[in-house]
C-alpha positions as CSV (number, residue, x, y, z in Angstrom):
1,X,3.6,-4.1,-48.1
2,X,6.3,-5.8,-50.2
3,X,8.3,-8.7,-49.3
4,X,12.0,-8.6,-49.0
5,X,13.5,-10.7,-51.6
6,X,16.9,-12.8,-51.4
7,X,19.3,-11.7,-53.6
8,X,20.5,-13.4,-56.5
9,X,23.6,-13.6,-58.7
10,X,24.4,-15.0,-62.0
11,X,26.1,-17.8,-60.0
12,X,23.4,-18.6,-58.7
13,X,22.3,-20.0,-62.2
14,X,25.2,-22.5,-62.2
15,X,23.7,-23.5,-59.0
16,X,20.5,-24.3,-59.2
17,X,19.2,-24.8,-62.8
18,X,19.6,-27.5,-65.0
19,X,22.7,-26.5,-67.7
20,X,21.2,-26.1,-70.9
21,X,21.7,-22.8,-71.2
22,X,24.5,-20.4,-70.8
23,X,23.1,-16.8,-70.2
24,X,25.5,-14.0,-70.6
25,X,27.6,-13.1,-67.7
26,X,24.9,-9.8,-66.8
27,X,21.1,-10.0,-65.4
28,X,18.7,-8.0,-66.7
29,X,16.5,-6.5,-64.4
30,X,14.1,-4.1,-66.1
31,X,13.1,-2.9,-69.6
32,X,11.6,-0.1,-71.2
33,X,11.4,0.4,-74.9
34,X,14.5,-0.4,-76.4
35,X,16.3,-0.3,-73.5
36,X,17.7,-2.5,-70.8
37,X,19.1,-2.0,-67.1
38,X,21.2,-4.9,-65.6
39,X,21.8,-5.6,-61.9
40,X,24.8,-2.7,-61.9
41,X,22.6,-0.3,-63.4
42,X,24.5,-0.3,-66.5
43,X,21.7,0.5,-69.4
44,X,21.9,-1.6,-73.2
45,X,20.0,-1.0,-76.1
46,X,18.3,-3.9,-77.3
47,X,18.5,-5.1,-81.0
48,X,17.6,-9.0,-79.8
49,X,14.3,-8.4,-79.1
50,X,14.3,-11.7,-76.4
51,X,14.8,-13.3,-79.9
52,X,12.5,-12.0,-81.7
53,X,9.8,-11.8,-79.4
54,X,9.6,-8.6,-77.8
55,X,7.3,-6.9,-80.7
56,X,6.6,-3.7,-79.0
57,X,10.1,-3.1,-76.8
58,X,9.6,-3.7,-73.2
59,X,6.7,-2.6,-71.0
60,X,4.7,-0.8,-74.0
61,X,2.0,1.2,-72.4
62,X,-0.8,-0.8,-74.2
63,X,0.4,-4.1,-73.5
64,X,1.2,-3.1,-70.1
65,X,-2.5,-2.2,-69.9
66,X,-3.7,-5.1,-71.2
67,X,-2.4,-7.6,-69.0
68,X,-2.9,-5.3,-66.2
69,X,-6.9,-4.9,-66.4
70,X,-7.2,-8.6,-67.4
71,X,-4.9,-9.6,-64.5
72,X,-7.8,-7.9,-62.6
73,X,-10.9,-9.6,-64.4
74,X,-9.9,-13.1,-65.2
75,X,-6.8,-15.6,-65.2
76,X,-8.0,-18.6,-66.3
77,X,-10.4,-21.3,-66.8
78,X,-9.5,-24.2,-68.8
79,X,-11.1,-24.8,-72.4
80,X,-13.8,-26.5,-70.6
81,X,-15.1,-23.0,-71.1
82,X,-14.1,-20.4,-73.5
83,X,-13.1,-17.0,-72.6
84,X,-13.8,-13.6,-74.1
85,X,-10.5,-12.1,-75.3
86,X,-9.8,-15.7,-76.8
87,X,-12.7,-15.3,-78.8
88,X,-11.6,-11.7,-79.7
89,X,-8.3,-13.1,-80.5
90,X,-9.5,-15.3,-83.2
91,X,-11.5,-13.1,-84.8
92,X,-8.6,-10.5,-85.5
93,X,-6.6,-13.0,-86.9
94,X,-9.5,-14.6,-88.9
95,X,-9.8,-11.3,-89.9
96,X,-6.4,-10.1,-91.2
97,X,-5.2,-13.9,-92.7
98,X,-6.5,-16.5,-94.9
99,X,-7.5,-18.3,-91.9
100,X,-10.8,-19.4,-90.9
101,X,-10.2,-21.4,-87.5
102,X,-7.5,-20.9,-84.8
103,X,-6.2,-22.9,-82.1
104,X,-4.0,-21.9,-79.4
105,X,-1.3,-22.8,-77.4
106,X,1.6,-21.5,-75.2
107,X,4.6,-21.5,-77.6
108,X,6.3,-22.1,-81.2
109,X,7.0,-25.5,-80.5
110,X,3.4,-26.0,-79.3
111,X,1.9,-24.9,-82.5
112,X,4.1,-26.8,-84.8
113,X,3.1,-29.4,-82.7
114,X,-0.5,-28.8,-83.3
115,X,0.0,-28.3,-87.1
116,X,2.3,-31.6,-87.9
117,X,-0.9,-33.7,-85.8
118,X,-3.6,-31.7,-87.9
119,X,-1.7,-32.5,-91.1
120,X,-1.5,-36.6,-90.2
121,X,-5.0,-36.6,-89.5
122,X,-5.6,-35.3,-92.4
123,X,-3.7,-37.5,-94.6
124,X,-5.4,-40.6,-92.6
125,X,-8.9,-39.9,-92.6
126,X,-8.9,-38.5,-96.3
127,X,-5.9,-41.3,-97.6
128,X,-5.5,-43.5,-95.1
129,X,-2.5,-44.5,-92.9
130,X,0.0,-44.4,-96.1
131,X,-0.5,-41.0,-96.6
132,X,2.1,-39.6,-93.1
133,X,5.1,-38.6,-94.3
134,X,6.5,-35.1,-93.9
135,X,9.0,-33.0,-95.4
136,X,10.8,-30.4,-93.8
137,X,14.1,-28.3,-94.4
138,X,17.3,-29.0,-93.7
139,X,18.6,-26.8,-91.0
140,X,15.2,-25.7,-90.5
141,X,14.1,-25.3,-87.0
142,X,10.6,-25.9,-85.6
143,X,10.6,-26.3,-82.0
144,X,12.4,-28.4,-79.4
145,X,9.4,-31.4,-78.7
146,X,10.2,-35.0,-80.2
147,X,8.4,-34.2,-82.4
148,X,9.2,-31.0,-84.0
149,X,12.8,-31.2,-83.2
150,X,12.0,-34.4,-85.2
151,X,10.6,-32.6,-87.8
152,X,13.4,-29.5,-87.5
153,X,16.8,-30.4,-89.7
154,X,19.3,-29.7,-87.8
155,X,20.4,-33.7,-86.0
156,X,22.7,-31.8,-83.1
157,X,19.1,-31.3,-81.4
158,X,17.9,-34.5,-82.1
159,X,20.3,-36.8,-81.7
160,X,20.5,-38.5,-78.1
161,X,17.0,-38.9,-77.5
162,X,16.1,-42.3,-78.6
163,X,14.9,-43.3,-81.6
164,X,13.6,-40.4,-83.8
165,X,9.7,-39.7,-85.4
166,X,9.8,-41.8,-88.9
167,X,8.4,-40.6,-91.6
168,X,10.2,-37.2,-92.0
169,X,12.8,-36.0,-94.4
170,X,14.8,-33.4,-95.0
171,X,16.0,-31.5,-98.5
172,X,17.7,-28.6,-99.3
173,X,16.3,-25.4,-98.4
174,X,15.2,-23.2,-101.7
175,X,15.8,-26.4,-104.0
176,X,12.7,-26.7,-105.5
177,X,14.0,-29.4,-107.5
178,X,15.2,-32.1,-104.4
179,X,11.2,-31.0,-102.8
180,X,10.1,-32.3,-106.3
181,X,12.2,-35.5,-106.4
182,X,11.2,-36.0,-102.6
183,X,7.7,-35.5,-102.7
184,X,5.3,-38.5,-103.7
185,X,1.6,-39.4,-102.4
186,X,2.4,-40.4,-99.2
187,X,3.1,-36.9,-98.3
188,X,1.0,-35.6,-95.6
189,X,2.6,-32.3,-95.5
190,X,5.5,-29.5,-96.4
191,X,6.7,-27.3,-93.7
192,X,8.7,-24.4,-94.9
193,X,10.2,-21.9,-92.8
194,X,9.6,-18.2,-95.4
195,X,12.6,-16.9,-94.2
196,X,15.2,-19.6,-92.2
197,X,15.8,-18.3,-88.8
198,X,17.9,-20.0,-86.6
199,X,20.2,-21.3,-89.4
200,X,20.9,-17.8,-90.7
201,X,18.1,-15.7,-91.4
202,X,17.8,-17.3,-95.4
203,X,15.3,-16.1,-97.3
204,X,13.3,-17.8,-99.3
205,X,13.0,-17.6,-103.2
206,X,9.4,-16.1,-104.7
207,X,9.8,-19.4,-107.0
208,X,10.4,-21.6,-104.4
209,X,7.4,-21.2,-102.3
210,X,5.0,-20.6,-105.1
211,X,6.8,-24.1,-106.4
212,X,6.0,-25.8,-103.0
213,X,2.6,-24.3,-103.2
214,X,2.1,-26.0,-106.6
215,X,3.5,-29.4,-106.0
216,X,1.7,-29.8,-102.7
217,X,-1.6,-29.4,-104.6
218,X,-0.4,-31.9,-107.2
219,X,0.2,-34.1,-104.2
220,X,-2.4,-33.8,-102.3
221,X,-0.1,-32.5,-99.6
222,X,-0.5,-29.4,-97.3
223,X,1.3,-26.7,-97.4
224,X,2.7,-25.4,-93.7
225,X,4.5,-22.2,-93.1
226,X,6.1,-22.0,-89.7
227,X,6.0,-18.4,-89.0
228,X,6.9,-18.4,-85.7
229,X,9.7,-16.6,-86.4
230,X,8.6,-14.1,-89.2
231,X,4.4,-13.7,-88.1
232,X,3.1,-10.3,-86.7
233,X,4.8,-7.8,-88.3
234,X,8.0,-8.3,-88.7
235,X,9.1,-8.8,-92.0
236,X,7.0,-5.9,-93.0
237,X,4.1,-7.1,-93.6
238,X,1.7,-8.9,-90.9
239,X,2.6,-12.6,-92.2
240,X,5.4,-13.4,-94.9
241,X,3.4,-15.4,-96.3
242,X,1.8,-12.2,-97.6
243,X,5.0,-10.6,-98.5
244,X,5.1,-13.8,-100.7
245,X,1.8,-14.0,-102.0
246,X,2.0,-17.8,-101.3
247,X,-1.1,-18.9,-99.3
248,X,-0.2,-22.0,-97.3
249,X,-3.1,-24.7,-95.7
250,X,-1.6,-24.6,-92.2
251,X,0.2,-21.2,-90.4
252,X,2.1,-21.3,-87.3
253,X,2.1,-18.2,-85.1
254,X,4.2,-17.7,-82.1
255,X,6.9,-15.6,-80.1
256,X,6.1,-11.9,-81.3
257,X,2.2,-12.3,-81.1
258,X,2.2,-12.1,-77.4
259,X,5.3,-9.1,-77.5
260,X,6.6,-11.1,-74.6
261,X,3.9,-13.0,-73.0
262,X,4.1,-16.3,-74.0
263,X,1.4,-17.9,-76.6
264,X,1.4,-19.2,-80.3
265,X,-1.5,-19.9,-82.4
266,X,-2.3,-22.6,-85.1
267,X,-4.1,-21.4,-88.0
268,X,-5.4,-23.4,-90.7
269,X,-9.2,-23.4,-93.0
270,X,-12.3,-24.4,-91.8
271,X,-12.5,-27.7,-93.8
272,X,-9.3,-28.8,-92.4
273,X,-10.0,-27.8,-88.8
274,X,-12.8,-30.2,-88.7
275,X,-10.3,-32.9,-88.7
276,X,-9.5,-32.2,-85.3
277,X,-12.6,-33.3,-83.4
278,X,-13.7,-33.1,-79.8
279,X,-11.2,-35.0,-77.8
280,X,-8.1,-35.2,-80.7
281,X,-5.8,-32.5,-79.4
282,X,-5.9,-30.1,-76.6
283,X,-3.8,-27.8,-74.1
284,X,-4.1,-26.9,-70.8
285,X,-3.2,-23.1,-70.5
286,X,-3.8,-22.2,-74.5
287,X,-6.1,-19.5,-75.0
288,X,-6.0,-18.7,-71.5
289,X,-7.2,-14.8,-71.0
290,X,-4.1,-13.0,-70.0
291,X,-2.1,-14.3,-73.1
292,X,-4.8,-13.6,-75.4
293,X,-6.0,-9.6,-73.8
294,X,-2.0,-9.0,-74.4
295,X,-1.8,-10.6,-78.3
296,X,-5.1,-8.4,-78.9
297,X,-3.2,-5.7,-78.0
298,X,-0.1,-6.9,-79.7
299,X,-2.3,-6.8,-82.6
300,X,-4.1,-3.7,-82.7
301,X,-0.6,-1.7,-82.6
302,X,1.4,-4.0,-85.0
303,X,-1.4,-4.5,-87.9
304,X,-2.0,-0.5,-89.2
305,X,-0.3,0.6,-92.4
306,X,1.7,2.8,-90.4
307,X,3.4,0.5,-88.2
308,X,3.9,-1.7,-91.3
309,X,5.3,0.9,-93.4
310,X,7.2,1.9,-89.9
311,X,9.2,-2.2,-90.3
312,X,10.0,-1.4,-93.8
313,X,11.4,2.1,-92.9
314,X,13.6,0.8,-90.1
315,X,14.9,-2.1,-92.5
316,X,16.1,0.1,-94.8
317,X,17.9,2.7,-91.8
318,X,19.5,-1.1,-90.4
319,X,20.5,-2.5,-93.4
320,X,22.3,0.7,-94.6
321,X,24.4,1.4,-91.9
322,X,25.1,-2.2,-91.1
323,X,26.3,-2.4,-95.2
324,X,28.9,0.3,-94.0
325,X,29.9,-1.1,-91.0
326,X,30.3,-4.1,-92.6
327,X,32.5,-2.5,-95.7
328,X,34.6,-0.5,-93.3
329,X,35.6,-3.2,-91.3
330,X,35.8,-6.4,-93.6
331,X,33.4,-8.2,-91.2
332,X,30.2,-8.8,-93.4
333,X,29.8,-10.6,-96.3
334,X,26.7,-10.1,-96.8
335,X,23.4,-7.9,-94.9
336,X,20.2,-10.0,-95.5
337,X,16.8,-10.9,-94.1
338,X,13.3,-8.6,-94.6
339,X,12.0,-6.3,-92.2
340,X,13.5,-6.2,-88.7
341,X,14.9,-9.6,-88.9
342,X,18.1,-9.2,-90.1
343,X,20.8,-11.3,-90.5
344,X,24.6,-10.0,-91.0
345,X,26.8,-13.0,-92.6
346,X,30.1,-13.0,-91.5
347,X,33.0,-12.8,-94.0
348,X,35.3,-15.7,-94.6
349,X,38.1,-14.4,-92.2
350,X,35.3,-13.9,-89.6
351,X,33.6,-17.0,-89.7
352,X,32.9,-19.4,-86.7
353,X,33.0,-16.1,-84.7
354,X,29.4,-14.8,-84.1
355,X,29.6,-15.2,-80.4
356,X,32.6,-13.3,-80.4
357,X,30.6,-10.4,-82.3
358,X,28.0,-11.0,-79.1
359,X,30.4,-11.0,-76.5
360,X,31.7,-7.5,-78.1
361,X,28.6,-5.9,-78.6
362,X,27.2,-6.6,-74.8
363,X,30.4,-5.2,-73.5
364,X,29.7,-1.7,-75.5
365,X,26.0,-1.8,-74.5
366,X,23.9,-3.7,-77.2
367,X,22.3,-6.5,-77.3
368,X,22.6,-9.1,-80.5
369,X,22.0,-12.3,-81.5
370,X,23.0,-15.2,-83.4
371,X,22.0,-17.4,-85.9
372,X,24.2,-20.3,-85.8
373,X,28.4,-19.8,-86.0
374,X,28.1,-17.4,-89.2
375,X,25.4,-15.4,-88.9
376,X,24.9,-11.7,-86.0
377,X,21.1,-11.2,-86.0
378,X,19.0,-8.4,-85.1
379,X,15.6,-9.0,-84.2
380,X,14.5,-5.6,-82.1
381,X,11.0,-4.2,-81.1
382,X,9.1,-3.7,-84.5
383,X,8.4,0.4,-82.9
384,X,12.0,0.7,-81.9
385,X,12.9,4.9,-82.1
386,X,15.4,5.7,-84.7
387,X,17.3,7.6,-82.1
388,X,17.8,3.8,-80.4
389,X,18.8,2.6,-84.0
390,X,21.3,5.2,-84.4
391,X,22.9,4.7,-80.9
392,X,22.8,1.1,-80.8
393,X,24.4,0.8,-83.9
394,X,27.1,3.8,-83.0
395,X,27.5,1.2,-80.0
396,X,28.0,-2.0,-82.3
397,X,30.3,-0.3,-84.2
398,X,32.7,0.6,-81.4
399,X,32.4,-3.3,-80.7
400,X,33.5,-4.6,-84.1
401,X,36.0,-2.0,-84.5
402,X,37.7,-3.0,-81.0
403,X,37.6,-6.7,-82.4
404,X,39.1,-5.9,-85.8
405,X,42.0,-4.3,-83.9
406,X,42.7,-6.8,-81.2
């Protein structure tokens, strides 16, 4: 017997939760594969990916299955006990990574979190109090806790909150030489994003990350790649770090590894686990069973040669006709990014209008992103059907052509 629910509005949102956001004017209601059905009915393909998260589309048959058995067994227990697929969990990414330990937690933020802590405690028990500084990115993002917005370089989301985490500083992103004149031995840690998401989907250089790599060991400093952004697939290869070759001390995993159900993951060596002893650092939902059945799952579809040679494929199909939209109408400047995380820089006449591109696209049925003022990303399901490719992108098109003729 189901029970009649009150209808809602996107008024409602201006209502009765707190402003932080501002949602498009449409709710989405329901979701299957690479398409979307707001409250009119009106169907969208989706090249957003709820930011990069949504790994296998919407309502993929195997995660589906996943969270619908364990929905039946077992919900949660605490990490007073441990829990079966959380055990499973750590052994597939133990498995496919450099990684010897994981911990986990409920989001990006959480595990950045978990990895600036495990890199402090490090430096004090090895060095001693001295050895705590950090150095980040400048406009890097990591997370939106005191601490890792702290740590993230961009001040608009740290500013207003009282006085700021010391010991943190910021340098230019692929400037290997400021990360060498910055560096000393009182850092604790490096924390590179391999490719800069939310400033604008910014690669980084082979040189620079082996560089960091290098001048981290000189240092005594670990290395820490937040992958929250890039992890599980979808630059191609299961990590970027292993596009790279670069092997960092500290990985954080987050958003696509649950393909929408929310979890992230810290992983990090056996030696440097240890430093986080009974009783240092914890989380009350992390691990629990229904997030980690579904990121098994996640898993076992996204890490097969095929699916990864699958990324690559639909890169190259993106990036093309994204290049000719681009050309055509003297909108992009540039198509960039690895994988399915893509990132089309606006040209100089264009700039300051990536919302705009947004607002366009939704109104001809797709869904993009942004990455900053500058930047349109795409960050769709890593399975996505080239017939969605083509018809999304037929779709975009309409939408920067209406703009370029208003």
């Amino acid at each position: 017997m189901s029970v009649e629910q009150a209808p809602v509005q996107r008024a409602d949102f201006d209502q009765v939760m707190v402003p932080n956001y501002s949602p498009a004017a449409f709710i989405p209601v329901r979701g299957e594969g690479s398409r979307v059905w707001d409250q009119s009915g009106r169907e969208l393909v989706d090249f957003a990916g709820g930011i990069a998260v949504n790994a296998l589309g919407h309502a993929h048959p195997a995660l589906v299955k996943a969270l619908t058995e364990q929905a039946n067994t077992l919900w949660h227990v605490s990490n007073v006990f441990t829990n079966e697929p959380a055990l499973r969990l750590a052994r597939k990414l133990v498995e496919a990574t450099f990684a010897e330990r994981a911990f986990f937690c409920n989001s990006g933020a959480e595990a950045n979190e978990a990895a600036f802590k495990l890199a402090r405690r490090v430096g004090y028990d090895r060095f001693g109090p001295d050895k705590h500084e950090i150095i980040a990115t400048v406009n890097s993002f990591h997370g939106r806790t005191l601490f890792t917005v702290s740590v993230g370089g961009q001040p608009k989301y740290s500013d207003g909150f009282g006085p700021k985490i010391t010991g943190i500083s910021h340098v230019p992103y692929n400037d290997l030489e400021a990360l060498k004149a910055q560096i000393s031995d009182r850092t604790c840690a490096v924390v590179i994003e391999p490719i800069q998401g939310e400033s604008g989907v910014v690669p980084a250089d082979q040189a620079y990350l082996e560089g960091a790599r290098k001048l981290c060991d000189e240092h005594d400093a670990l290395l820490i790649f937040d992958e929250v952004q890039t992890g599980v697939g979808r630059t191609g290869s299961l990590y970027a770090y292993q596009h790279y070759g670069v092997v960092p001390d500290i990985l954080t995993s987050a958003k696509s590894l649950g393909g929408g159900f929310p979890i992230g993951a810290m992983l990090t060596t056996t030696t440097l686990a240890s430093h986080l002893a009974v009783g240092t650092h914890g989380t009350t939902y992390g691990g629990n069973p229904l997030g980690c059945a579904v990121a098994c799952a996640v898993l076992d579809v996204v890490n097969t040669p095929r699916t990864l040679a699958g990324i690559k494929a639909r890169h190259e199909r993106f990036k093309a006709r994204l290049e000719r939209i681009g050309q055509q109408y003297g909108v992009f400047s540039q198509v960039r990014g690895l994988g399915l995380l893509i990132g089309c820089v606006l040209a100089d006449a264009w700039k300051g209008k990536a919302r705009d591109v947004l607002d366009a696209a939704e109104k001809e049925g797709v869904m993009v992103l942004q990455a900053g003022p500058d930047v349109v990303r795409f960050a769709p399901s890593l399975v996505i059907e080239d017939a969605d490719i083509d018809e999304g992108l037929d779709r975009f098109e309409r939408a920067v052509a209406r703009l370029t003729q208003a």
